[in-house]
Biotite code that builds the C-alpha atoms (Angstrom):
import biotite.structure as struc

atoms = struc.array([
    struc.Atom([9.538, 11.485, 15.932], chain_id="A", res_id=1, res_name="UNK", atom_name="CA", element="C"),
    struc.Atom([7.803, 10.569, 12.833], chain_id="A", res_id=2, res_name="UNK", atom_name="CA", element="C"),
    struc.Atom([4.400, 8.514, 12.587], chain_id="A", res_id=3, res_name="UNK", atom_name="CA", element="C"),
    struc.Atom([3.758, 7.340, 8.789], chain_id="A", res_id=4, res_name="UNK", atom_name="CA", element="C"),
    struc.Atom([0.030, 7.106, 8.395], chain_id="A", res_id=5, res_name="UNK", atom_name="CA", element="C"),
    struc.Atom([0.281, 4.355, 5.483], chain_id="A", res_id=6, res_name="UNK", atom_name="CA", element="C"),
    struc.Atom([-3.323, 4.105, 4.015], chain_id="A", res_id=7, res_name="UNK", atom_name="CA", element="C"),
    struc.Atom([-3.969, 1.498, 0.917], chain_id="A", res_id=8, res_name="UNK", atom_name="CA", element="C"),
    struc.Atom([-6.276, 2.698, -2.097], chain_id="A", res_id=9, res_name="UNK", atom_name="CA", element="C"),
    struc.Atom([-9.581, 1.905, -2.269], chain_id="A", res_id=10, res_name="UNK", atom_name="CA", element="C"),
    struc.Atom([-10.700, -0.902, -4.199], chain_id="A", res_id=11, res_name="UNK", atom_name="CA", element="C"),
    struc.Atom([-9.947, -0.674, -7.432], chain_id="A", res_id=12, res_name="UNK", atom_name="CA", element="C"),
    struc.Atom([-11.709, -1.677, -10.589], chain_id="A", res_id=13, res_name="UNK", atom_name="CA", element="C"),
    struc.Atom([-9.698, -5.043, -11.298], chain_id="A", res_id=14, res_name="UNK", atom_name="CA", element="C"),
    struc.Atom([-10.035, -5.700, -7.172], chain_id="A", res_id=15, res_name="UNK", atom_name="CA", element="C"),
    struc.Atom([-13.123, -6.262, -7.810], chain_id="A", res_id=16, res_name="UNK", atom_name="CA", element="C"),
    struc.Atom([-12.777, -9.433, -10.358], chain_id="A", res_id=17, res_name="UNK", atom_name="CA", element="C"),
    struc.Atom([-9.677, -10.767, -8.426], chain_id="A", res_id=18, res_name="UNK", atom_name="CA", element="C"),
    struc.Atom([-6.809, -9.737, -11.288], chain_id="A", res_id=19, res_name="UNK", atom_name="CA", element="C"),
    struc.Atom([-3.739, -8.501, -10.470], chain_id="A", res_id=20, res_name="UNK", atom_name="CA", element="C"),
    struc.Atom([-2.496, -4.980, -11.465], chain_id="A", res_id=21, res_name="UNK", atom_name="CA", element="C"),
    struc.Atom([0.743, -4.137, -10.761], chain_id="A", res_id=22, res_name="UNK", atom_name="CA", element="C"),
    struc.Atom([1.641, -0.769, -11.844], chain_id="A", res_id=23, res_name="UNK", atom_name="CA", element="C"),
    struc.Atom([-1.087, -1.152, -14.711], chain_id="A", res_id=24, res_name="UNK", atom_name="CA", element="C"),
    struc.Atom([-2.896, 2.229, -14.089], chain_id="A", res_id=25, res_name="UNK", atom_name="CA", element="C"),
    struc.Atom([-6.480, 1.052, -13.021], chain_id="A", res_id=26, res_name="UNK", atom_name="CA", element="C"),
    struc.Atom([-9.168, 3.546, -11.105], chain_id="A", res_id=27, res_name="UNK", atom_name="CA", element="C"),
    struc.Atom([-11.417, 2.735, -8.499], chain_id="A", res_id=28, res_name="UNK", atom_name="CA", element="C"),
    struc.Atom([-14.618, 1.305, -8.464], chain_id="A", res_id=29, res_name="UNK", atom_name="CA", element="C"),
    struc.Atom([-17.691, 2.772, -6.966], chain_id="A", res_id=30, res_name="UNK", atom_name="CA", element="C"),
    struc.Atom([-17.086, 0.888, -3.282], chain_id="A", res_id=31, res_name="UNK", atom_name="CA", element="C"),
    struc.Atom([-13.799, 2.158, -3.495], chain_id="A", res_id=32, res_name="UNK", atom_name="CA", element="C"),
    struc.Atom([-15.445, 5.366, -3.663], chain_id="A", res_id=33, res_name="UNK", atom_name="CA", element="C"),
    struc.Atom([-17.474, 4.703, -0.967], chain_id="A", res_id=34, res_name="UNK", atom_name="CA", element="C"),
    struc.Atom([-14.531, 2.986, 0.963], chain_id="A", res_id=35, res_name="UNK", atom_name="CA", element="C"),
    struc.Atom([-12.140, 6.111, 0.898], chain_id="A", res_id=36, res_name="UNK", atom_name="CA", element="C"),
    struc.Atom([-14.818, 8.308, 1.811], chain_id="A", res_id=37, res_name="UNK", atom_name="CA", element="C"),
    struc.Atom([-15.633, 6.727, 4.652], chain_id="A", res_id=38, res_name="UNK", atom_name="CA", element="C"),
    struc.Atom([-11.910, 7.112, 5.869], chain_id="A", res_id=39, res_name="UNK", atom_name="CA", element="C"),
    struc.Atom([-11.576, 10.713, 5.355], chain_id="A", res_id=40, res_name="UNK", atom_name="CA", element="C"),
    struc.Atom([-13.417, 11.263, 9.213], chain_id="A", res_id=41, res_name="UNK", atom_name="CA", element="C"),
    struc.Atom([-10.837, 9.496, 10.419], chain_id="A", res_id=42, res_name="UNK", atom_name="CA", element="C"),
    struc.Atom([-8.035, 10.912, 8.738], chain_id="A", res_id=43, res_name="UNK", atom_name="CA", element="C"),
    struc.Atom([-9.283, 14.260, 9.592], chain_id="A", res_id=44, res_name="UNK", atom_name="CA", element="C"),
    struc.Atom([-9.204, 13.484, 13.335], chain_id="A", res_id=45, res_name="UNK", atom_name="CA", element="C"),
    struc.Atom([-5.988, 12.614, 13.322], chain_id="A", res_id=46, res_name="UNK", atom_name="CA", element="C"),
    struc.Atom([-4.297, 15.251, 10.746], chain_id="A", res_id=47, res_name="UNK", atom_name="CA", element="C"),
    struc.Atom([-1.553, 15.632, 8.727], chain_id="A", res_id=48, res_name="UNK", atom_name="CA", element="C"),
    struc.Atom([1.199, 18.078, 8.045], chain_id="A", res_id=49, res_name="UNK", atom_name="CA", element="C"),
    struc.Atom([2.085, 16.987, 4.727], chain_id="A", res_id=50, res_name="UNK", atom_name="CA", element="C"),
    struc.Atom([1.276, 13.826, 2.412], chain_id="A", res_id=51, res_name="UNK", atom_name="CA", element="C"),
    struc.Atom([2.718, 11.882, -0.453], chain_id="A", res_id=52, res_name="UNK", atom_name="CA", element="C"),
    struc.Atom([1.315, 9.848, -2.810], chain_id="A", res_id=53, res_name="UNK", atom_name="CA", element="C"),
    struc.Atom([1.654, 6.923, -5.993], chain_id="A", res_id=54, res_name="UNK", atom_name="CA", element="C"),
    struc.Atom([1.004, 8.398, -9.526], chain_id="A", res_id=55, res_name="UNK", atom_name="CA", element="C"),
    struc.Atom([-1.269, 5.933, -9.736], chain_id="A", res_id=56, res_name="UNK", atom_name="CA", element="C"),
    struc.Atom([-4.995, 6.738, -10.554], chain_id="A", res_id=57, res_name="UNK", atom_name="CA", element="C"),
    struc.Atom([-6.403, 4.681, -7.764], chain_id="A", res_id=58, res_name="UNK", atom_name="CA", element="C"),
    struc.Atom([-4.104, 5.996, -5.582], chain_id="A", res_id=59, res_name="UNK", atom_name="CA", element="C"),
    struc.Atom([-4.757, 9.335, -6.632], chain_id="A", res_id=60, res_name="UNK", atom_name="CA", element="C"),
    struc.Atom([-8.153, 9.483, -5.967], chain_id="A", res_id=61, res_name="UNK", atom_name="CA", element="C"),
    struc.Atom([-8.573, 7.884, -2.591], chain_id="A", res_id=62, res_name="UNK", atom_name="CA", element="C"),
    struc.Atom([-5.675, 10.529, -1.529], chain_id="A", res_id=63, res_name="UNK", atom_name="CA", element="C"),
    struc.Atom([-8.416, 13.163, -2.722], chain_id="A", res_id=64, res_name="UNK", atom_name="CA", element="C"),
    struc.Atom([-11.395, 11.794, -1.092], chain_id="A", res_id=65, res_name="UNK", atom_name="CA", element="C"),
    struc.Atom([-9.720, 11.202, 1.856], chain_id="A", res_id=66, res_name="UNK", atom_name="CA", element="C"),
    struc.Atom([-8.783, 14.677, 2.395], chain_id="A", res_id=67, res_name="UNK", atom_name="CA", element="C"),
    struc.Atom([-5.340, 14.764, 0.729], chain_id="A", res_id=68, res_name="UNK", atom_name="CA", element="C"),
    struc.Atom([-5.779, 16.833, -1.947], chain_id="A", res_id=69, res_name="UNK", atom_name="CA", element="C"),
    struc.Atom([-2.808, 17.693, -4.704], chain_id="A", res_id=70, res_name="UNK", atom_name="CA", element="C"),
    struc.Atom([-0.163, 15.589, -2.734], chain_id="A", res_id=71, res_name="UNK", atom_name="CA", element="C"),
    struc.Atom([3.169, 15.137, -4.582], chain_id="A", res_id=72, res_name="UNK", atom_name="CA", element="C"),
    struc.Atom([3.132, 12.177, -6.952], chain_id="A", res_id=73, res_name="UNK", atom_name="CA", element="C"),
    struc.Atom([5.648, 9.552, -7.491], chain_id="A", res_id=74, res_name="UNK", atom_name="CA", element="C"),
    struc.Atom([6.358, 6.826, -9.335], chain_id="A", res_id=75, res_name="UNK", atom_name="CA", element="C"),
    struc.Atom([8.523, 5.557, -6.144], chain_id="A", res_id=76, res_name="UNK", atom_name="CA", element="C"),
    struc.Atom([5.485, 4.773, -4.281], chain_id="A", res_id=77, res_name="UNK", atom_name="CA", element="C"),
    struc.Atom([3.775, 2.402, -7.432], chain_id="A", res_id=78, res_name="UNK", atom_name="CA", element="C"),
    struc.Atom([2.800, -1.143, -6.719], chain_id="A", res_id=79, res_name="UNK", atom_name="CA", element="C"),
    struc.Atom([5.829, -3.779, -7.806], chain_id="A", res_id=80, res_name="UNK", atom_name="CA", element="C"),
    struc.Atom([5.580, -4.539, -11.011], chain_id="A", res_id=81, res_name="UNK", atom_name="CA", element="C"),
    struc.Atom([4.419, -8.066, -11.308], chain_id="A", res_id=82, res_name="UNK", atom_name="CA", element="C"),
    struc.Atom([5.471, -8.324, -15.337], chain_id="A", res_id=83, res_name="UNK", atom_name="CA", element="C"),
    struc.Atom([3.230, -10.843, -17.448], chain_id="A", res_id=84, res_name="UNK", atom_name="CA", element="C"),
    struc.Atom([1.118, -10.892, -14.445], chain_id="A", res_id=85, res_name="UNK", atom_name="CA", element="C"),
    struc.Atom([-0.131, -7.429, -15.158], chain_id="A", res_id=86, res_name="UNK", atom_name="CA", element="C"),
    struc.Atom([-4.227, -7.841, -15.633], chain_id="A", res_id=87, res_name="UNK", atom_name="CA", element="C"),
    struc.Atom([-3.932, -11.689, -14.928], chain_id="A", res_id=88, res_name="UNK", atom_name="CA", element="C"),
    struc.Atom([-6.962, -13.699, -13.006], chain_id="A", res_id=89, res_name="UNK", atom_name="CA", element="C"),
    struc.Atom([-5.653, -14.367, -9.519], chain_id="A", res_id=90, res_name="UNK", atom_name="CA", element="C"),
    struc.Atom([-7.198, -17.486, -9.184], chain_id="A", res_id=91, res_name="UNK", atom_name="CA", element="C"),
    struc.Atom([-5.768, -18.748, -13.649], chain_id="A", res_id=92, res_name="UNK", atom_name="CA", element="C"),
    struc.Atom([-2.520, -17.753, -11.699], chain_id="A", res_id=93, res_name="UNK", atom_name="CA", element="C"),
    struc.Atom([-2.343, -20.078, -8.832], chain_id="A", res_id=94, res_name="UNK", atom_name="CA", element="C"),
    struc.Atom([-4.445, -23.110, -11.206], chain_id="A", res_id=95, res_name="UNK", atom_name="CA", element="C"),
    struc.Atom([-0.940, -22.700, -13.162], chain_id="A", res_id=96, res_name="UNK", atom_name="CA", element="C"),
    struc.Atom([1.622, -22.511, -10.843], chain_id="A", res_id=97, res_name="UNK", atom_name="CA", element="C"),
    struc.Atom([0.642, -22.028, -6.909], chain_id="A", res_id=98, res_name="UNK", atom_name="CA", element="C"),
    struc.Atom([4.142, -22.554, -5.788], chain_id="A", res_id=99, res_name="UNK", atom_name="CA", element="C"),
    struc.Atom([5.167, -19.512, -7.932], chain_id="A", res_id=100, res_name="UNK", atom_name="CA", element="C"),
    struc.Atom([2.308, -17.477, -6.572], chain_id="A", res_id=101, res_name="UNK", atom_name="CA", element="C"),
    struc.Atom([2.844, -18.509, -2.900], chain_id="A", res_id=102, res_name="UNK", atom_name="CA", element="C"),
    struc.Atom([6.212, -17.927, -3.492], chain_id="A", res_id=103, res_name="UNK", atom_name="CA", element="C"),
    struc.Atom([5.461, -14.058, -4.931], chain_id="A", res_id=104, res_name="UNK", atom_name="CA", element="C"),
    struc.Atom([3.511, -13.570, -2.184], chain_id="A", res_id=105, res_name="UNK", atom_name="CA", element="C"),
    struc.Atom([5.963, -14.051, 0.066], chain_id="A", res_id=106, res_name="UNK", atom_name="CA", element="C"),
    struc.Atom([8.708, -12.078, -1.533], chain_id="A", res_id=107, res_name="UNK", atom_name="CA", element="C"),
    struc.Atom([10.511, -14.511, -3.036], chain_id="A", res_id=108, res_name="UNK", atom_name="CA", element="C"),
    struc.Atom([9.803, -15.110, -6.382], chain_id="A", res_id=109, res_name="UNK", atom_name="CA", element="C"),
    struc.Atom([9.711, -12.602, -8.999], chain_id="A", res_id=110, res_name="UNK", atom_name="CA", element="C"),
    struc.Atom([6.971, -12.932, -12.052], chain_id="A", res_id=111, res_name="UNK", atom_name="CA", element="C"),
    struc.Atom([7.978, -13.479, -15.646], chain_id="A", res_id=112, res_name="UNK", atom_name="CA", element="C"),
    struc.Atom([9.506, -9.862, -15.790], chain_id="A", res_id=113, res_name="UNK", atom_name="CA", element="C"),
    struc.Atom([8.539, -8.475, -12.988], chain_id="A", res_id=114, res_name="UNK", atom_name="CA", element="C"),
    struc.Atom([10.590, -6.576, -10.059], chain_id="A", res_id=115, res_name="UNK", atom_name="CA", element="C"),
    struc.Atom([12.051, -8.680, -7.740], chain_id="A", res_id=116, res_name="UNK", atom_name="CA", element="C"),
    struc.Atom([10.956, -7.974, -4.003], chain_id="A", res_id=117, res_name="UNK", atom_name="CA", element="C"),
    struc.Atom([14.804, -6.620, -2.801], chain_id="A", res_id=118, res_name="UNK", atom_name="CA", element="C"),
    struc.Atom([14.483, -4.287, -5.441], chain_id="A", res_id=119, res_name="UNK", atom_name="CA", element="C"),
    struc.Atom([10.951, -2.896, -4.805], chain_id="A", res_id=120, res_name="UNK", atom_name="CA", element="C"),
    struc.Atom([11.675, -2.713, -1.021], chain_id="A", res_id=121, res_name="UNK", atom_name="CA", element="C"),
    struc.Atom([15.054, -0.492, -1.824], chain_id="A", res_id=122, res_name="UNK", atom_name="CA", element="C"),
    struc.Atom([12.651, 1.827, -4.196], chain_id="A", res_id=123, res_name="UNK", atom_name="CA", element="C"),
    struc.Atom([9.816, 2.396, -1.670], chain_id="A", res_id=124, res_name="UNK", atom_name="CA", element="C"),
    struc.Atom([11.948, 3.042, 1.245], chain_id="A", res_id=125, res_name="UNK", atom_name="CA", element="C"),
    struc.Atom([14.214, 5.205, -0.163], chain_id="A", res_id=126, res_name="UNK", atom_name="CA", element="C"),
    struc.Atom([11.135, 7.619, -0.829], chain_id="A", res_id=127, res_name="UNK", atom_name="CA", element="C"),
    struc.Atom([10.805, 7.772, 3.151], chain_id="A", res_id=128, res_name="UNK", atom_name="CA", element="C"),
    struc.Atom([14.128, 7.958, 4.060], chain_id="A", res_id=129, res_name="UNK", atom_name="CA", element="C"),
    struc.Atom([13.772, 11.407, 1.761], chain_id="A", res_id=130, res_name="UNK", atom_name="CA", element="C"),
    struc.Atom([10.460, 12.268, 3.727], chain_id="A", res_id=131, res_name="UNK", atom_name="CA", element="C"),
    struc.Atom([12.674, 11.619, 7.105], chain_id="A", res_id=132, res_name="UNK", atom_name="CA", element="C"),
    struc.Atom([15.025, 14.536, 6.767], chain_id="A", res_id=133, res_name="UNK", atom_name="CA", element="C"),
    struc.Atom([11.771, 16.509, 6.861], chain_id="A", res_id=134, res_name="UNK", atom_name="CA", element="C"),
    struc.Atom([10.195, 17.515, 10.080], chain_id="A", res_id=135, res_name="UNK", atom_name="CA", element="C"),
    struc.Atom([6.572, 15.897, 10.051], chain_id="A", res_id=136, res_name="UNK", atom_name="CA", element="C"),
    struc.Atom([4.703, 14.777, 12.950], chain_id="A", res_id=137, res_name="UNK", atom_name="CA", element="C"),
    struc.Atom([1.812, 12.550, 10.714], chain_id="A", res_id=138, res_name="UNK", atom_name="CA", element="C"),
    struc.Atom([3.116, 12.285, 7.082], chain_id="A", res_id=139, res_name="UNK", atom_name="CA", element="C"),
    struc.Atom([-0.139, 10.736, 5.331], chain_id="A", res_id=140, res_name="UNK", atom_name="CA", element="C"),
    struc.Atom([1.526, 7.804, 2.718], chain_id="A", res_id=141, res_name="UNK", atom_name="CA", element="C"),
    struc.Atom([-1.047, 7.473, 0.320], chain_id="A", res_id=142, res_name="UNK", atom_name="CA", element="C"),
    struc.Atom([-0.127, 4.297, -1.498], chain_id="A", res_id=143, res_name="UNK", atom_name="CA", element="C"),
    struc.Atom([-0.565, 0.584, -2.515], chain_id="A", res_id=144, res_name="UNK", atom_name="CA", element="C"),
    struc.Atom([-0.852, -3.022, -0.512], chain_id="A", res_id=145, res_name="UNK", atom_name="CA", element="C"),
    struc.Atom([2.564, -4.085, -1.542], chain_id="A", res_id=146, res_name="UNK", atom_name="CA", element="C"),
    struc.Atom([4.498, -0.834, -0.361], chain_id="A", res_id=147, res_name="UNK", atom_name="CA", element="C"),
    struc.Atom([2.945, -1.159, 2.953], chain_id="A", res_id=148, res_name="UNK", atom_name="CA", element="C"),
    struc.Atom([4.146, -4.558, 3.281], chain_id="A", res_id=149, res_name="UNK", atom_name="CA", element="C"),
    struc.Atom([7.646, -3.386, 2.166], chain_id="A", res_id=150, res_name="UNK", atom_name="CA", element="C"),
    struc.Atom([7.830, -0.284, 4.717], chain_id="A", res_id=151, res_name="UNK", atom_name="CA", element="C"),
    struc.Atom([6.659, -2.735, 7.602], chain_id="A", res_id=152, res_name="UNK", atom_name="CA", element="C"),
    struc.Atom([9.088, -5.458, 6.478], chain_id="A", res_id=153, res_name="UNK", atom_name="CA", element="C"),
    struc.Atom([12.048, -3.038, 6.356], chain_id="A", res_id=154, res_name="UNK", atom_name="CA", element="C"),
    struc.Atom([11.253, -0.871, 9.184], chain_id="A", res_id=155, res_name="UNK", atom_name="CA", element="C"),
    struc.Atom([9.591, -3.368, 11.695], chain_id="A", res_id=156, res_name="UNK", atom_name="CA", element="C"),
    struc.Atom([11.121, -6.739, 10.271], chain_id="A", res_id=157, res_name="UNK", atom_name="CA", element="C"),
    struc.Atom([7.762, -8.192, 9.509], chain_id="A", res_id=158, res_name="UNK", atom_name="CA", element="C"),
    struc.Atom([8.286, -10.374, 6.098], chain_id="A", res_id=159, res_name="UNK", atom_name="CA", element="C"),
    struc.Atom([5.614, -10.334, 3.512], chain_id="A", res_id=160, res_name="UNK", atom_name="CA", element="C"),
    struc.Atom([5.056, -14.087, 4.065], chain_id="A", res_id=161, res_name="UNK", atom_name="CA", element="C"),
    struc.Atom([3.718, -13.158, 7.777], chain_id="A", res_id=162, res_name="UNK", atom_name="CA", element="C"),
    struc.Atom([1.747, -10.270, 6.864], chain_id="A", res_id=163, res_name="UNK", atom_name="CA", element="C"),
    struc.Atom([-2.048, -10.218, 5.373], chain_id="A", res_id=164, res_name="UNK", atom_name="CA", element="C"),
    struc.Atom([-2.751, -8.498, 2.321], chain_id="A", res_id=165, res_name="UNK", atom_name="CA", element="C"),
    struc.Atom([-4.488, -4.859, 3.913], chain_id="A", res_id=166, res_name="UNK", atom_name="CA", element="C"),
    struc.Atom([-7.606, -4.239, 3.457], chain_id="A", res_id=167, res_name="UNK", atom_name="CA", element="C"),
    struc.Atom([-8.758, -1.352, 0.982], chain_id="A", res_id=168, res_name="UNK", atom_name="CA", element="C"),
    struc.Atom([-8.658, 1.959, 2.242], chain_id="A", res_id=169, res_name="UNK", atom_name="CA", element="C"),
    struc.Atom([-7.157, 0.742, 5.469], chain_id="A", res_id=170, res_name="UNK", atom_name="CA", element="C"),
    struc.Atom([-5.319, 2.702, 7.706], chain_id="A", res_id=171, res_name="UNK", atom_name="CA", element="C"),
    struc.Atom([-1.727, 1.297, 9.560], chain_id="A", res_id=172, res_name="UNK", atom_name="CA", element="C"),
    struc.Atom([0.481, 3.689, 11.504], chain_id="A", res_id=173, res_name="UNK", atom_name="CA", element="C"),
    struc.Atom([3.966, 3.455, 13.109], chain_id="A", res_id=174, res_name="UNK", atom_name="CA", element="C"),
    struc.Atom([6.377, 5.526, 14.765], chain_id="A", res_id=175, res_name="UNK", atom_name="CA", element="C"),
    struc.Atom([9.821, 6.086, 13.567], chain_id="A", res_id=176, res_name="UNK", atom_name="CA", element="C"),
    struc.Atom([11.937, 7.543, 16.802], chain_id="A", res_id=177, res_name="UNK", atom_name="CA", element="C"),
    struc.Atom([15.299, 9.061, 16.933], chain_id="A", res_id=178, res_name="UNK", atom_name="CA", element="C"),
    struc.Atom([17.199, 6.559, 18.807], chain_id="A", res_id=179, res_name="UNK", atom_name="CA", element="C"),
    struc.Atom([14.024, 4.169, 19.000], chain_id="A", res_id=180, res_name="UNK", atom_name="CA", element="C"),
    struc.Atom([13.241, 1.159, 17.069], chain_id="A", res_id=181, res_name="UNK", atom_name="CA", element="C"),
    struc.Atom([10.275, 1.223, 14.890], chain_id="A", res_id=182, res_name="UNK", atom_name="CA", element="C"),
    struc.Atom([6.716, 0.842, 16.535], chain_id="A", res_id=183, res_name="UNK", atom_name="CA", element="C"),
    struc.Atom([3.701, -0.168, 15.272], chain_id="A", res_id=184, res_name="UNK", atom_name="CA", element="C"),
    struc.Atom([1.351, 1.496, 16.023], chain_id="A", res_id=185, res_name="UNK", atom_name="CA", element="C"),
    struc.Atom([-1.799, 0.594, 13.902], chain_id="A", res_id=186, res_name="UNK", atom_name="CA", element="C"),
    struc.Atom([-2.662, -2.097, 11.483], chain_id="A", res_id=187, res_name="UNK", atom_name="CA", element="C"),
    struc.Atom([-4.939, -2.556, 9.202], chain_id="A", res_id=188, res_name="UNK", atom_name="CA", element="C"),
    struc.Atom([-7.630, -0.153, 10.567], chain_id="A", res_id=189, res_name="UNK", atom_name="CA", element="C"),
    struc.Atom([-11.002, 0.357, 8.897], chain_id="A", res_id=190, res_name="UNK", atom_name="CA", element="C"),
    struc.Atom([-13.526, 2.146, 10.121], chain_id="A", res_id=191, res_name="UNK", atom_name="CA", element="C"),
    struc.Atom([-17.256, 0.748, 11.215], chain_id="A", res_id=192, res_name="UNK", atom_name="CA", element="C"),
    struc.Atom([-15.657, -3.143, 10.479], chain_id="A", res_id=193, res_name="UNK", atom_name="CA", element="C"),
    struc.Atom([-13.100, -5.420, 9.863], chain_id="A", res_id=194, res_name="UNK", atom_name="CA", element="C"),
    struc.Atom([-11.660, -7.229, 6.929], chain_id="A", res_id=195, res_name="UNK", atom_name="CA", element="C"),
    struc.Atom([-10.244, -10.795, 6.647], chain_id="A", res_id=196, res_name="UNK", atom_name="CA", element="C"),
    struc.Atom([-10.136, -11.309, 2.985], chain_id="A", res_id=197, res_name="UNK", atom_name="CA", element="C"),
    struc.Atom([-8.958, -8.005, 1.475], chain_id="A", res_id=198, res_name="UNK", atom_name="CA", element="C"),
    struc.Atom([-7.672, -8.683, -2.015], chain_id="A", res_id=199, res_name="UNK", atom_name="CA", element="C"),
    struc.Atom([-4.252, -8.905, -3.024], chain_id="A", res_id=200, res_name="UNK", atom_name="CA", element="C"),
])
């Protein structure tokens, strides 16, 4: 048995004005400082034998201030690319075209030269199917909003269209079993308070 501890950066710099990043290389701002810190108890409690992480700068950094320090880096685990929607308002997004955003958001439309959602799935997942032929109790995925949705979509059959953004440094766990379906075992956890409107 495996349990993927799948924790989301904390918020990032362009989080905080609402544009979308994409695999544009953005750090975190000072609550998502404060955000990852305040996770690291909790990660602690429940411990880790090994952890992996996105390249990513955000990324990163809440895998160091949540106790995951020097974790092996790759590009596998990067947001999807959402092409000449990289640094875009959110909201100048959906004024121009809501059915394309809606559509994105649900996995079924790809930006002007972006990565389609079948091919971001196939990238992310085949990082964990390589972390699966190692033993590991709690492997710590250290990662973004988007590959979470795309491990719990192919491993628990959840689509993106039924699943909430996660929050910022927010902790989801499941089991992978030999001979067991997928469980879910956590979702969306933050600790000391709950978040309905986490950013995309």
């Amino acid at each position: 048995m495996m349990r993927l501890l799948l924790v989301r950066h904390g918020q990032s710099k362009w989080n905080a004005t609402r544009k979308l990043q994409g695999q544009a290389d953005v750090g975190l701002s000072p609550l998502g400082m404060a955000q990852a810190d305040a996770l690291r108890p909790t990660i602690a409690k429940i411990g880790h034998c090994r952890a992996i992480s996105s390249d990513l700068e955000r990324v990163r950094e809440t895998a160091h201030r949540i106790g995951a320090d020097n974790p092996p880096l790759t590009e596998g685990l990067r947001e999807i690319d959402v092409g000449d929607w990289t640094g875009r308002s959110i909201d100048d997004i959906r004024a121009e075209d809501e059915t394309a955003y809606q559509g994105w958001r649900a996995g079924t439309v790809a930006p002007p030269g972006g990565e389609a959602w079948e091919d971001f799935v196939a990238r992310v997942t085949g990082v964990i199917e390589a972390e699966r032929h190692v033993p590991c109790e709690n492997l710590l995925v250290v990662c973004h909003g988007g590959v979470i949705r795309a491990i719990l979509q192919r491993y628990i059959g959840l689509d993106p269209a039924h699943i909430i953004p996660v929050a910022p440094a927010s902790l989801s766990a499941f089991r992978l079993g030999m001979g067991k379906p997928p469980r879910l075992e956590l979702f969306n956890y933050l600790p000391g308070n709950l978040d309905f409107a986490a950013p995309d």
